[in-house]
GUTORPA-409633 format. One record per residue (C-alpha): residue number from 1; x, y, z; residue in three letters. Coordinates in nm, 2 decimals. Last residue first. Example, Ala and Ser with C-alpha at 12.3 -4.5 7.8 and 13.67 -1.06 7.14 Angstrom:
2
   pos       c1       c2       c3   code
     2     1.37    -0.11     0.71    SER
     1     1.23    -0.45     0.78    ALA
This chain:
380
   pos       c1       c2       c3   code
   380     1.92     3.00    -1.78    UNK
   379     1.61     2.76    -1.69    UNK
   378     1.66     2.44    -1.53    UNK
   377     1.61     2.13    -1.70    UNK
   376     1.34     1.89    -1.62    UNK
   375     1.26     1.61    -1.86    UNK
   374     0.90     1.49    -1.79    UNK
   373     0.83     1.13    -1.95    UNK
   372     0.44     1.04    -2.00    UNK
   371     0.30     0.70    -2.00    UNK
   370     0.00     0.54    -2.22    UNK
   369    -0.31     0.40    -2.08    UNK
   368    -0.25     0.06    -2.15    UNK
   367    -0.08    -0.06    -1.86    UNK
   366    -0.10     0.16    -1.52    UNK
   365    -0.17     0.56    -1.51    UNK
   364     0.19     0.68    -1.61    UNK
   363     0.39     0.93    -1.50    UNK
   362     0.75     0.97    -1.53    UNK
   361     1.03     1.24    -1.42    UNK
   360     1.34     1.28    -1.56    UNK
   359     1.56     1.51    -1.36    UNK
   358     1.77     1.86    -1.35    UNK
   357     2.07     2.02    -1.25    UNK
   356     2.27     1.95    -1.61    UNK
   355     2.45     1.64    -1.48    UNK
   354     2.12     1.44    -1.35    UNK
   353     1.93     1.57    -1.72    UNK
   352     2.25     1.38    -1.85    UNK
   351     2.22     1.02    -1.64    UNK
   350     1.84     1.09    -1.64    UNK
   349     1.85     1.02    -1.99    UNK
   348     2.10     0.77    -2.01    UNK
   347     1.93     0.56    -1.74    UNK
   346     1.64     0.58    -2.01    UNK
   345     1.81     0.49    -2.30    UNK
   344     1.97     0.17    -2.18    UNK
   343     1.74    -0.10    -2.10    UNK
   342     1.87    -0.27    -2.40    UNK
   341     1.56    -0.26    -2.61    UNK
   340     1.41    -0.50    -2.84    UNK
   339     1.18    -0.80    -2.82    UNK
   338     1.04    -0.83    -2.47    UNK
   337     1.01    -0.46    -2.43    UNK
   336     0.96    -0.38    -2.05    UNK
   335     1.33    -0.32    -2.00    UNK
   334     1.55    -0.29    -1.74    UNK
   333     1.92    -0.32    -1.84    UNK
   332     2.02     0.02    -1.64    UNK
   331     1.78     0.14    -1.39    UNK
   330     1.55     0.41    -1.46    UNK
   329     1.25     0.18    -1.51    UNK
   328     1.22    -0.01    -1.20    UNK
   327     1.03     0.25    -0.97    UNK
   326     0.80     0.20    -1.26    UNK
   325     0.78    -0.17    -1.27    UNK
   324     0.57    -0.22    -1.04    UNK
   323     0.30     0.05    -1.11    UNK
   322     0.28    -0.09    -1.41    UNK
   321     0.41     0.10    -1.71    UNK
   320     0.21     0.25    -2.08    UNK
   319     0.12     0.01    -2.38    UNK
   318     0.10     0.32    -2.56    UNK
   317    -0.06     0.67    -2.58    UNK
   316     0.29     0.83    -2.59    UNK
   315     0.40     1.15    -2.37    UNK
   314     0.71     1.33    -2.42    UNK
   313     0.71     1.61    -2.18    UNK
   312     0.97     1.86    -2.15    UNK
   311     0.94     2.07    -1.86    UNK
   310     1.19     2.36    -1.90    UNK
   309     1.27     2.42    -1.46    UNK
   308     1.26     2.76    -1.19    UNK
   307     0.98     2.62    -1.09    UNK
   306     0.75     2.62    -1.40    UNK
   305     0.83     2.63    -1.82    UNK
   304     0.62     2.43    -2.06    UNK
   303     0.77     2.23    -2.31    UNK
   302     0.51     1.96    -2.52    UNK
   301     0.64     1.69    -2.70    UNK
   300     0.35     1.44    -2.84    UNK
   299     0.36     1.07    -2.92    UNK
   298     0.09     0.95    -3.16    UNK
   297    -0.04     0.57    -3.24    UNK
   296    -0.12     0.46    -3.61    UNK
   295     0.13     0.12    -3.55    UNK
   294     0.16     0.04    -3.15    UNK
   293     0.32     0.26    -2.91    UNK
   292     0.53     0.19    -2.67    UNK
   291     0.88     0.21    -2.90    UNK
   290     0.76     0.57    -3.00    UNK
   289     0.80     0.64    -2.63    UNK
   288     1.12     0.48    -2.59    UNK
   287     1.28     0.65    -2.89    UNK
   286     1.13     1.00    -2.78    UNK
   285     1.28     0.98    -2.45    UNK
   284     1.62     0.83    -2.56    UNK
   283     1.63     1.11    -2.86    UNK
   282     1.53     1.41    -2.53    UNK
   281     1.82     1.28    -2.40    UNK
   280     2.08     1.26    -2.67    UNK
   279     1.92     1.64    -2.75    UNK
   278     2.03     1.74    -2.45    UNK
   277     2.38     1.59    -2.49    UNK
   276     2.44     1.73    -2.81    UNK
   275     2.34     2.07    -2.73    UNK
   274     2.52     2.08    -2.35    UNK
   273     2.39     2.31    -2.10    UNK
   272     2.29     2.65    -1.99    UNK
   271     1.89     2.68    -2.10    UNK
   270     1.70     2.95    -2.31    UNK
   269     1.38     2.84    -2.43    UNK
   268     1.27     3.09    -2.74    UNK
   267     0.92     3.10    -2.82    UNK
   266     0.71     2.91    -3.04    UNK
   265     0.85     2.54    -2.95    UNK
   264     0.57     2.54    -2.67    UNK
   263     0.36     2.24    -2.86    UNK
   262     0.49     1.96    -3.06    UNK
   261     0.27     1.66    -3.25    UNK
   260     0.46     1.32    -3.39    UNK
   259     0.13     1.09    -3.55    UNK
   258     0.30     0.71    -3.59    UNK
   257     0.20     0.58    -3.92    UNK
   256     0.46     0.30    -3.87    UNK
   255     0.70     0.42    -4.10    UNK
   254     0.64     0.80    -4.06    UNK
   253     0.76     0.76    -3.71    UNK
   252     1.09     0.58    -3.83    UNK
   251     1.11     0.86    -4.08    UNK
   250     1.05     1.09    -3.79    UNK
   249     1.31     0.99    -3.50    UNK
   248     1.57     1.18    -3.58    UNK
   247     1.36     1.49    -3.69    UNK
   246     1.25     1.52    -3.33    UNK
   245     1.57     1.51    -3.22    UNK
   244     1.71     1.79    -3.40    UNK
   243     1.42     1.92    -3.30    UNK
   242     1.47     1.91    -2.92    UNK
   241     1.80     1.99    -2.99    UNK
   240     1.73     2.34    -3.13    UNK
   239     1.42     2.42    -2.91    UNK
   238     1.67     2.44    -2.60    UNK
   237     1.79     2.75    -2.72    UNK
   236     2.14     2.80    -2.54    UNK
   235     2.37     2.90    -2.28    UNK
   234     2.66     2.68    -2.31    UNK
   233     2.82     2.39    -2.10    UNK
   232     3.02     2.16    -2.36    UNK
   231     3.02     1.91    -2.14    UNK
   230     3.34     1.63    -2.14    UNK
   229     3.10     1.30    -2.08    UNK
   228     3.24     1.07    -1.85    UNK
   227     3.18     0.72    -2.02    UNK
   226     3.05     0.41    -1.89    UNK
   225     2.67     0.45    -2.02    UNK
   224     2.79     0.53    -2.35    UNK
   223     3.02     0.23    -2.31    UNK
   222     2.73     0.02    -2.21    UNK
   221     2.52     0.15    -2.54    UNK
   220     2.82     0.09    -2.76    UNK
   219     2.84    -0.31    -2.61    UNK
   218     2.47    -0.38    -2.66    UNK
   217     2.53    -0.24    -3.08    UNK
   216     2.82    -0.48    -3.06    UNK
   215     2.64    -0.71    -2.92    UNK
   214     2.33    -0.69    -3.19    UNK
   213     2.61    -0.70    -3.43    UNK
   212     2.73    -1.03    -3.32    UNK
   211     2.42    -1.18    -3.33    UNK
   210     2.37    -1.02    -3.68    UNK
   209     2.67    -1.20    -3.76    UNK
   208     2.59    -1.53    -3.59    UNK
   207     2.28    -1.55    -3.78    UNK
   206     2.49    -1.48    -4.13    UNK
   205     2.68    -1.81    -4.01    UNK
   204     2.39    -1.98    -3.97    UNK
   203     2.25    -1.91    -4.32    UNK
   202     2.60    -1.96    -4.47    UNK
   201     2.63    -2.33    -4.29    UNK
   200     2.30    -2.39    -4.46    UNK
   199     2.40    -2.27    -4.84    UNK
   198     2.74    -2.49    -4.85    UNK
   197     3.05    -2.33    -4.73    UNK
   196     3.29    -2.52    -5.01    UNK
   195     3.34    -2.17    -5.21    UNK
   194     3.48    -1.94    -4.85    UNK
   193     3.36    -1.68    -4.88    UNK
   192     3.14    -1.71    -4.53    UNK
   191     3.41    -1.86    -4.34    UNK
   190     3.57    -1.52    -4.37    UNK
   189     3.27    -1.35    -4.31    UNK
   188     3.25    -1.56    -3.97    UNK
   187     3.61    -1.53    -3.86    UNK
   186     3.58    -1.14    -3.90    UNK
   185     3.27    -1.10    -3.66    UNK
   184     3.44    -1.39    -3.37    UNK
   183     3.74    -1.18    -3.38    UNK
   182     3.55    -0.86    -3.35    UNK
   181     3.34    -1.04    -3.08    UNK
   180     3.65    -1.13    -2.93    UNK
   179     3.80    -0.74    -2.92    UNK
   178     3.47    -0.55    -2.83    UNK
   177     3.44    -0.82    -2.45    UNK
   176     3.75    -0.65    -2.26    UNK
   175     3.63    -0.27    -2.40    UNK
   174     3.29    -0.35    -2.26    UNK
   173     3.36    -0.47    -1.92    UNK
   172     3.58    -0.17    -1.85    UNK
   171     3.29     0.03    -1.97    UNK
   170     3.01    -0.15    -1.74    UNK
   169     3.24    -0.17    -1.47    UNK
   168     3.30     0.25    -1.48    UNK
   167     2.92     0.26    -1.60    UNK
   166     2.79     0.05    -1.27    UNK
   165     2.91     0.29    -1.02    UNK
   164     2.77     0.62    -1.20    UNK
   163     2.48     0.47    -1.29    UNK
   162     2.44     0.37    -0.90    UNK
   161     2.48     0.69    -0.78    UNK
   160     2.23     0.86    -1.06    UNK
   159     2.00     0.62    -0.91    UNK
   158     2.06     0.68    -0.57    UNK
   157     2.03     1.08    -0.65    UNK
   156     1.67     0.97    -0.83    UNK
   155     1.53     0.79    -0.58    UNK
   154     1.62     1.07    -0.36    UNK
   153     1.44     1.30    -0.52    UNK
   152     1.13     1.12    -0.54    UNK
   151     1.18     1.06    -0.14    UNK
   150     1.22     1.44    -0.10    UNK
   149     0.91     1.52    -0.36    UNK
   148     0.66     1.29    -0.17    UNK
   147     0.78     1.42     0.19    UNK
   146     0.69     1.75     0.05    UNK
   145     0.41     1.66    -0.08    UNK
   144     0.29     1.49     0.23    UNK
   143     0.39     1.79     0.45    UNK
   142     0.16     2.02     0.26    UNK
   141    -0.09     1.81     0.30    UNK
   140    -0.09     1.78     0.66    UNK
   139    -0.01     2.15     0.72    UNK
   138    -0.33     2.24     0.50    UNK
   137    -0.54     1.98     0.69    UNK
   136    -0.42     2.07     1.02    UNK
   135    -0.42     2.44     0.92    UNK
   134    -0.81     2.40     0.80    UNK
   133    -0.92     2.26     1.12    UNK
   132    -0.70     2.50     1.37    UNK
   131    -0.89     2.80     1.15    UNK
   130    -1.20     2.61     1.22    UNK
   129    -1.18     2.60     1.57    UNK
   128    -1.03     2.94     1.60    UNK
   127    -1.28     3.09     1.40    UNK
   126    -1.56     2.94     1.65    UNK
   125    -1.42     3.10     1.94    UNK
   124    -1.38     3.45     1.76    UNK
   123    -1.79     3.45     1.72    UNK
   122    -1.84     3.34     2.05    UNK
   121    -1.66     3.63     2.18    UNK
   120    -1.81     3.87     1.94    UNK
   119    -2.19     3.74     1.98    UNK
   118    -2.17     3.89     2.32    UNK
   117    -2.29     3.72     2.64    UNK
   116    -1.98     3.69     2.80    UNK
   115    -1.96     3.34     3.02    UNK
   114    -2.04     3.38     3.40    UNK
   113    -2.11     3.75     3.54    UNK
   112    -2.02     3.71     3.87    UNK
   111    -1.70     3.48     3.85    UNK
   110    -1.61     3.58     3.51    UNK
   109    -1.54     3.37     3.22    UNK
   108    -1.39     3.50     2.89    UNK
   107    -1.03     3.33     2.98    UNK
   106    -1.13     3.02     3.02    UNK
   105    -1.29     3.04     2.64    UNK
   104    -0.95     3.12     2.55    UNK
   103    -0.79     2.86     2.76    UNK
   102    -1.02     2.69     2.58    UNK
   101    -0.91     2.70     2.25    UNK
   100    -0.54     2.71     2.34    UNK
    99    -0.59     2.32     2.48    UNK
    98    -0.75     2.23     2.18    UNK
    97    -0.52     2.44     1.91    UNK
    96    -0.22     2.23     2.10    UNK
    95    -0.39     1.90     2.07    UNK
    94    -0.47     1.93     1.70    UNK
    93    -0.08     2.06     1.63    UNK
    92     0.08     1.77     1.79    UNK
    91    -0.16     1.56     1.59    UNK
    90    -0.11     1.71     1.27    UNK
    89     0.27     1.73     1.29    UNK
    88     0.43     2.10     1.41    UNK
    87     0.59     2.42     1.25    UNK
    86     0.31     2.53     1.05    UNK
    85    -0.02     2.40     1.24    UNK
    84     0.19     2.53     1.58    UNK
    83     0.24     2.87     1.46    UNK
    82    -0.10     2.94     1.31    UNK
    81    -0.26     2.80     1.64    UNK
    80    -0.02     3.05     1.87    UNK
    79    -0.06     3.34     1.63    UNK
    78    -0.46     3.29     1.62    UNK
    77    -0.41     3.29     2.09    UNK
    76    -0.23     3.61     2.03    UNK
    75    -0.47     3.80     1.80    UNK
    74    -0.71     3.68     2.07    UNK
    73    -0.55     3.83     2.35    UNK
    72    -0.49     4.12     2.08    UNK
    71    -0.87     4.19     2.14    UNK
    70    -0.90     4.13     2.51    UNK
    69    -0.63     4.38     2.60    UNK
    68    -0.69     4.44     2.96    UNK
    67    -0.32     4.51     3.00    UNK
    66    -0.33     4.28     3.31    UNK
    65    -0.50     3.98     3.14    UNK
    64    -0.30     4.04     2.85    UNK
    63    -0.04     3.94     3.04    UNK
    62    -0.14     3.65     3.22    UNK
    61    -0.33     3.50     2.96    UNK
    60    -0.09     3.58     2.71    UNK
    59     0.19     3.42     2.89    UNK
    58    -0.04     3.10     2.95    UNK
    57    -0.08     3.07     2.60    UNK
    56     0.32     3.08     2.53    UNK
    55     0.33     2.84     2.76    UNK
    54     0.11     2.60     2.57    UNK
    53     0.30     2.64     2.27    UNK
    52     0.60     2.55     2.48    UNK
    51     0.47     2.23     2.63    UNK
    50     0.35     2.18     2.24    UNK
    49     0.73     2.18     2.19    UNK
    48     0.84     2.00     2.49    UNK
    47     0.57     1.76     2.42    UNK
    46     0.68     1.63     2.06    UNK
    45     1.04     1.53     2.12    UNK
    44     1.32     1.75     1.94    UNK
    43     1.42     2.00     2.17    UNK
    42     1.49     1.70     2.43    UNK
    41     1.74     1.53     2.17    UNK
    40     1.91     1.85     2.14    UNK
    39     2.00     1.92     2.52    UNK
    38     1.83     2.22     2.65    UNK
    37     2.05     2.48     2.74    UNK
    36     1.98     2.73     2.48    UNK
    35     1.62     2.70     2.45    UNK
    34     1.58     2.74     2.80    UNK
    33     1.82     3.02     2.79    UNK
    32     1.56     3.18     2.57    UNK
    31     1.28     3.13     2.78    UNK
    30     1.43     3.22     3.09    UNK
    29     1.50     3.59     2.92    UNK
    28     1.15     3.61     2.78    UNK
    27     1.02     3.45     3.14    UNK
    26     1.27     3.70     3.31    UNK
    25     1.16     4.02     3.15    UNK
    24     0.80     3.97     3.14    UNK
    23     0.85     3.95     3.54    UNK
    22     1.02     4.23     3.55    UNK
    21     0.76     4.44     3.41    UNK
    20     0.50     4.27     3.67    UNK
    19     0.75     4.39     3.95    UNK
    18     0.65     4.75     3.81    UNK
    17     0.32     4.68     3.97    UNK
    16     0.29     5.01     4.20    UNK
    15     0.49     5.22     3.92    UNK
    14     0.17     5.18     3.67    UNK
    13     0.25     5.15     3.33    UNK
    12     0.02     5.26     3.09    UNK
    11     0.03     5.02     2.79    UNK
    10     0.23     4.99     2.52    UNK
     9     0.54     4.82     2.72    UNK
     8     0.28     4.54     2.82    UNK
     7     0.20     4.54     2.43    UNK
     6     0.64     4.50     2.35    UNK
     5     0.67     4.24     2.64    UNK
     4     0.45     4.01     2.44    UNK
     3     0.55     4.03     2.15    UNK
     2     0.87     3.94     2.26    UNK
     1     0.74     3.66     2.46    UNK
């Protein structure tokens, strides 16, 4: 309406219609209290928005049609479509380009001389179909990846929630069960030297010691989990602990003929953060992704920088995640690894990228294509 009002202004104004400038006035002036009186549930349904879309239309027809101002009528009318594809839902948006579509084409006909003949009006027609088109498919898009990235980010804040709840038990669970399996790891080797323990009860009893150690090693993991990290927040190279963890990781690597490849560790990669907690993350990523692979596989680290984020991605080409189980594999004690694996390392790791600003992020194609972890940390 503002618009408008300003190319009525533009024109000549004629004193014999001045009640026509008055009108302007009110509808802008009506408009706006309309807005502001309207309850908020009624602002928010589908057809009072279109119904204002639509009388936005019928403003310009009116208008324009006393200014004589055919061109910026249609400049009006593209405003109108652009405005409702951006602010409104595919549907809403179709059936407000349709009804402004031929109020434009309403607006070309003239009693006498019937539809204009000129290419130009046709022409303008025709872009405001397929301009209406392309903004409904743009618009619909555009609100699907956003919808995508809001519920992936609030997967991830329930997540962090629950790690949050479950460490406090987790670590008051833990400190209750360290002091019995200590008893039951020093009864054991003392049973062990003794001279009448024959040879089987010492095979047993060094089963119950590596049971026991397995527990502990269970029981460290769960404090980890449990504890409220004091954050030595610094700005920093992130290169330094992703090496650090890199070199953690390559004797195991060398081991199993496992191929360990970097890229975008040239230049510097400043982050604020915590060193030691960084690299504890970028450890859990590479320790599950060397886990996935079988003997002569490769995992490769490769740090980008987009979106205000360092994209660390630690990709493997390994048994890799069913769709299934990948909304599972954040939570604590989930594990696809039958053998080994406390479930642990990966709750950790968007447990610290969660305190830093940032996220873990996975991808993965479906079993046996491999999977790829994205640890997002935002740039300094």
């Amino acid at each position: 309406m503002a618009v408008l009002l300003l190319l009525f202004l533009y024109q000549p104004l004629d004193p014999h219609v001045a009640w026509r400038l008055l009108l302007i006035v009110g509808l802008l002036v009506g408009s706006v209290a309309l807005l502001r009186l309207v309850p908020d549930r009624v602002l928010s349904l589908w057809w009072f928005h279109s119904a204002l879309f639509v009388g936005d239309v019928g403003a310009a027809i009116l208008i324009l049609g006393w200014t004589g101002s055919q061109s910026n009528l249609f400049l009006i009318y593209l405003l109108i479509v652009f405005g409702s594809a951006l602010t409104r839902s595919p549907r809403q948006h179709l059936v407000v380009a349709g009804v402004t579509i031929s109020l434009y084409l309403i607006s070309g006909w003239r009693p006498v001389t019937g539809w204009p003949h000129h290419p130009e009006f046709w022409l303008r027609a025709m872009f405001l179909a397929v301009s209406s088109a392309l903004m409904t498919i743009l618009g619909r898009d555009s609100r699907l990846a956003q919808e995508e990235q809001r519920h992936r980010y609030e997967e991830r804040l329930v997540q962090v929630g629950r790690l949050a709840t479950l460490g406090r038990i987790a670590g008051e669970v833990a400190h209750r069960i360290k002091g019995p399996l200590t008893t039951i790891s020093v009864n054991a080797e003392v049973l062990a030297h003794r001279p009448e323990t024959d040879k089987s009860a010492l095979k047993e009893l060094e089963e119950i010691r590596d049971e026991v150690e397995k527990c502990k090693a269970i029981l460290k993991d769960l404090l980890d989990l449990g504890r409220i990290e004091e954050m030595d927040v610094a700005e920093l190279d992130l290169r330094a602990p992703l090496r650090a963890a890199l070199k953690s990781i390559e004797t195991q690597a060398q081991r199993r003929s496992v191929r360990l490849a970097e890229d975008g560790l040239a230049e510097a990669l400043r982050v604020r953060g915590d060193a030691s907690l960084l690299q504890e993350a970028a450890l859990a990523l590479l320790q599950n992704a060397l886990e996935a692979v079988s003997d002569g596989g490769s995992v490769r680290l490769r740090v980008s920088t987009g979106g205000g984020f360092r994209r660390v991605e630690i990709c493997d080409d390994g048994c890799g995640i069913s769709p299934e189980d990948q909304e599972r594999v954040f939570e604590p004690f989930f594990t696809t690894k039958k053998d080994s694996g406390s479930g642990l390392g990966l709750s950790a790791a968007l447990r610290i990228a969660a305190k830093h600003g940032g996220t873990v992020e996975l991808k993965s194609d479906g079993l046996g294509r491999g999977s790829c972890f994205t640890l997002l940390v935002p740039v300094a």
